[in-house]
C-alpha positions, 0 to 999 in steps of 0.5 A: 442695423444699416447705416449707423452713426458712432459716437465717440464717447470723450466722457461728456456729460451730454455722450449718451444724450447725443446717441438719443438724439440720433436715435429720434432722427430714426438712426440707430447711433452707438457709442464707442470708445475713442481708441477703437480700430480703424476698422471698427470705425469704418463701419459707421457712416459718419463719427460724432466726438463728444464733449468731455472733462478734460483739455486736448492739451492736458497730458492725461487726455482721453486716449484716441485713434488718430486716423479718425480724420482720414478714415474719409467718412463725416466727422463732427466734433462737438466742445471737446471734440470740436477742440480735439479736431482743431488740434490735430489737424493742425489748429490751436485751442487755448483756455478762454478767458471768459467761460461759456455757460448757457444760452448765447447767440451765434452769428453764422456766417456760412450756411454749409454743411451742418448749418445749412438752412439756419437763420442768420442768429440761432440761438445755441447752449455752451459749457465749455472753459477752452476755445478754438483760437486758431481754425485749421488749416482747410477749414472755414469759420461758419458761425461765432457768438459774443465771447467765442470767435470760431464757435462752428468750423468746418471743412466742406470738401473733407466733410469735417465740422466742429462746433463748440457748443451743444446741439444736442441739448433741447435748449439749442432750438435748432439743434436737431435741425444740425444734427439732421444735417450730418445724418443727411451727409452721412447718407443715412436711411431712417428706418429705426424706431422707439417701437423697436427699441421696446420690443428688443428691451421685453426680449433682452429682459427675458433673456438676461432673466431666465428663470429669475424673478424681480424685486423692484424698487417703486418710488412712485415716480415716472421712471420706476413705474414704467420699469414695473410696467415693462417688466410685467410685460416681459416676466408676467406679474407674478414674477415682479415684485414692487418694494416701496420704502418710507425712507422718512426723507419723502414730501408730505403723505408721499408714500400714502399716495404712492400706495394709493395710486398704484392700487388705482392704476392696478399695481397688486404685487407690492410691499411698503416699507417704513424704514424712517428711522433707520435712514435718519439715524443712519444720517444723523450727523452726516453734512456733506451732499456725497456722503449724504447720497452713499449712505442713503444708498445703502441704506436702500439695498439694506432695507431691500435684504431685509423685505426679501427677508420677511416676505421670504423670498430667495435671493438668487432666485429674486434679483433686485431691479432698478428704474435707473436712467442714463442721467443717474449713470452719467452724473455718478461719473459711470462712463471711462471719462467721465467726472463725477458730478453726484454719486445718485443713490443707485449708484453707490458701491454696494450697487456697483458690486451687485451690478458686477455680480449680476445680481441688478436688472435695469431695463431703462438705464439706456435711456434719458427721461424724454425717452421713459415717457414715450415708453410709458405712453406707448405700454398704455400707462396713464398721462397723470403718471407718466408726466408726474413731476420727477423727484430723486431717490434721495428725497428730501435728503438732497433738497435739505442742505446740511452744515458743520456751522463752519462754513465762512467768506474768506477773501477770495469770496469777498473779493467774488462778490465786489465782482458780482455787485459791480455786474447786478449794479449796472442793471439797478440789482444788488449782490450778496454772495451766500455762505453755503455751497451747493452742486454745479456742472461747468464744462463737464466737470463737478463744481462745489461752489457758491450761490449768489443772492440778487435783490431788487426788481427787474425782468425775467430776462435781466435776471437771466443775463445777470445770472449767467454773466456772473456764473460765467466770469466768477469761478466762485459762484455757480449759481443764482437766487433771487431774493423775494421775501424780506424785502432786504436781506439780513446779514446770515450765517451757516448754523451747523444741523443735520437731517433731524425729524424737525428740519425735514417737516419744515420742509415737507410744509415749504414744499406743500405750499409750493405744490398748491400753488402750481395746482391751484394756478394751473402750472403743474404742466408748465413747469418740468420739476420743482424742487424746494430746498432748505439752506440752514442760512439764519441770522438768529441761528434759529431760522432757515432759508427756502429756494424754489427752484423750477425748471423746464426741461426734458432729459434732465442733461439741461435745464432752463429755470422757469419763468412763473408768474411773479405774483404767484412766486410772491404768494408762494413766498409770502405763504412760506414765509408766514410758517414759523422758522422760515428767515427767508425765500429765494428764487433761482434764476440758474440754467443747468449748466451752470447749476444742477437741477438739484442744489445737492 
């Protein structure tokens, strides 16, 4: 490929989505380790450092070539990279004592370099826990926000910048623009396309197949359809073969209409399995999210053998496919350094050693949602699958929070919570932090921490600074809800339950409520995903608690929460609210970072 960019992977969480975005500039981008040799490096026309889980000042510190600054091409560093080009050249970083998350506003001071062409205020999207306290020496302070003095960097004359924040993200409008800039100082030709990725994928697929065929796993989703499609388009028909398992954690009449809409858009060659049972006996007593997800997994790929089984098929000649994504890899820490934020269902240890021993196809898992879908688009597959609303291997399983009943609010958490009131208070809201946790990502880095309920009525927009002035200053909550129905929130507790039969079909009905509502007002396409999630939270130890979490995004890396129309999240909460063992409805109001998109 001419005129590459690298990128060097620190273990960010946004490393790939970097490459992706290079790409879409029609670069061709590659990631690579930091210590690779100067010459290996040289190759490239310009270096971009990514962000990553750990500190410059940390003593296990990702290990990378020091002469990356004098190799006398560009070089951007972005969060951890930011830092890292700081540190070395002869700056200093310091933990912040405000953490950063979401959206901020950064002043530019100097439209250079990789700000060129900006406005005055762009709008940009943190995650990061250290800051940039001192420039180096050589380099100009272009841009800062509120809580971050040096939030971009650089050094025109070397072709050295750095930026704290992240213009890879689609939530930094102008990101592309920046990222555009650097390509233009590399001196790149434009000449890569998705067209071409397609036709090196069909033809890395035969080659990787040989004369092996594919039993494929089909959700229905976006993801594992485009794989179908592409690889019938590689191996024939008659050499794929689709398995959809009833695992008993799907929405309601999911499966039916799995089946159903596969067979309309041509789909023969596939199996449905109803395998409920035995993932929820398999769950039964199981409460945290990780072990939820390992045995979920697992309980997959056994399944899996024994359909192969059945329909008597050789498994040294049928090998098990995938419609894995860069996301699923990322999250389940999958890259050198990469932290762990959730283990996805295609990633546990039983895929691994399959993985190791050659025995898996993934055709997309170099590619993050956006991408699927332009694949999709271009193989011809219709728009209502292709833009399907996106649902997790899991299922239910991980929209369903589970307890052992002995989750409390110890002093820490009250002491929390004063913090969150005094900041809700000013703007007419008040606090309650939850006693449940759910799953975050801050600064590349896992968080298990807890959801805070604001009650009153305000505007989208005070929700959305509250929420993220909160997450940010209060390490014990990482996440926001807002309270819709009752009117004033009972005192709850955690009452211990699993994933029982009963629980699920609570939730099946929660979740079909919410769904008709989007159809019936025309929001389907408005909103990216919508996942409703039941809290085992009550005050008699009976009822349960619903969130509805939607959200706009585009590769699941980053998520803003949607704004629906308020008389409809009313109605969706006054609908749900009427099914019997429903104690409240919540609405969260968490961009991701703070939050994942899904509580678990």
């Amino acid at each position: 490929m001419q005129d590459p960019i690298g990128v060097l992977d620190f273990g960010g969480q946004y490393t790939h989505l970097i490459a992706n975005r290079i790409r879409r500039l029609r670069v061709y981008s590659e990631i690579v380790s930091p210590d690779s040799d100067s010459d290996r490096l040289r190759n490239f026309k310009g270096l971009i450092l990514s962000g990553g889980p750990s500190s410059v000042y940390d003593a296990d510190q990702p290990r990378f070539n020091p002469n990356l600054f004098d190799l006398g091409i560009p070089v951007l560093g972005l969060c951890y990279g930011h830092h890292l080009m700081a540190q070395q050249l002869g700056g200093v970083v310091e933990p912040g004592q405000t953490k950063e998350y979401g959206a901020a506003q950064l002043d530019i001071r100097e439209k250079a370099g990789i700000l060129e062409g900006l406005e005055d205020s762009e709008t940009v999207w943190m995650s990061h826990g250290d800051h940039v306290a001192q420039a180096p020496p050589g380099f100009r302070v272009l841009g800062s926000t509120a809580s971050c003095a040096i939030a971009a960097m650089g050094d025109p004359n070397r072709e050295l910048y750095g930026l704290q924040f992240h213009p890879e993200v689609t939530h930094t409008p102008n990101g592309m623009r920046m990222l555009e800039n650097f390509v233009a100082l590399c001196g790149c030709e434009r000449t890569w396309t998705m067209g071409n990725y397609i036709e090196s994928s069909l033809q890395a697929i035969r080659d990787r197949m040989g004369d092996r065929n594919v039993f494929l796993f089909v959700s229905g989703g976006v993801d594992s359809t485009v794989a179908f499609v592409l690889l019938e388009k590689a191996l024939g028909a008659k050499r794929v073969y689709g398995l959809h398992i009833d695992n008993g954690l799907m929405r309601k009449n999911e499966s039916a209409l799995v089946r159903d809409s596969l067979l309309e858009h041509g789909f023969t060659n596939f199996y449905v399995v109803d395998a409920g049972t035995d993932f929820l006996s398999a769950l039964r007593g199981v409460v945290h999210p990780e072990a939820k997800r390992r045995i979920i997994g697992t309980q997959f790929i056994e399944v899996r053998d024994r359909a192969m089984e059945q329909l008597g098929l050789d498994p040294e000649q049928w090998i098990l496919g995938q419609g894995t994504i860069y996301p699923d890899t990322i999250e389940s820490g999958g890259t050198k350094n990469a932290a762990v934020i959730k283990t996805h269902h295609n990633r546990v240890a039983l895929v691994e050693e399959l993985i190791a021993q050659g025995k898996i196809i993934e055709p997309l898992s170099q590619l993050y949602k956006d991408e699927v879908r332009e694949v999709g688009e271009r193989l011809g597959i219709p728009k209502s699958l292709v833009w399907r609303h996106p649902f997790p291997g899991p299922g239910l399983g991980v929209r369903a929070l589970c307890s052992d009943g002995s989750e409390s609010l110890g002093e820490a958490e009250q002491n929390a919570e004063a913090s969150a009131r005094e900041i809700a208070r000013k703007t007419g809201l008040d606090a309650r932090i939850l006693p449940i946790k759910s799953v975050g990502v801050q600064g590349d880095f896992r968080t298990y921490a807890h959801p805070v309920a604001l009650i009153g009525t305000t505007d989208w927009q005070t929700l959305e600074r509250v929420s993220t002035e909160i997450t940010n200053r209060i390490p014990q909550i990482n996440r926001a809800v807002l309270l819709l129905r009752p009117d004033t929130l009972p005192p709850l507790f955690v009452k211990s339950c699993d994933l029982s039969k009963k629980r699920l079909d609570l939730l099946r009905e929660a979740d079909a409520i919410a769904t008709h509502a989007l159809e019936e007002h025309g929001l389907m396409d408005a909103i990216w995903q919508m996942p409703v999630v039941l809290l085992p939270l009550s005050s008699d130890g009976e009822k349960e608690s619903i969130v509805l979490r939607p959200v706009v995004s585009k590769e699941a890396m980053t998520a803003r929460f949607s704004e629906i129309p308020m008389d409809v999240a009313m109605k969706m909460a006054d609908d749900i609210s009427a099914l019997s063992g429903i104690e409240a409805v919540f609405y969260d109001v968490t961009h991701k970072p703070p939050g994942t998109i899904e509580w678990e």
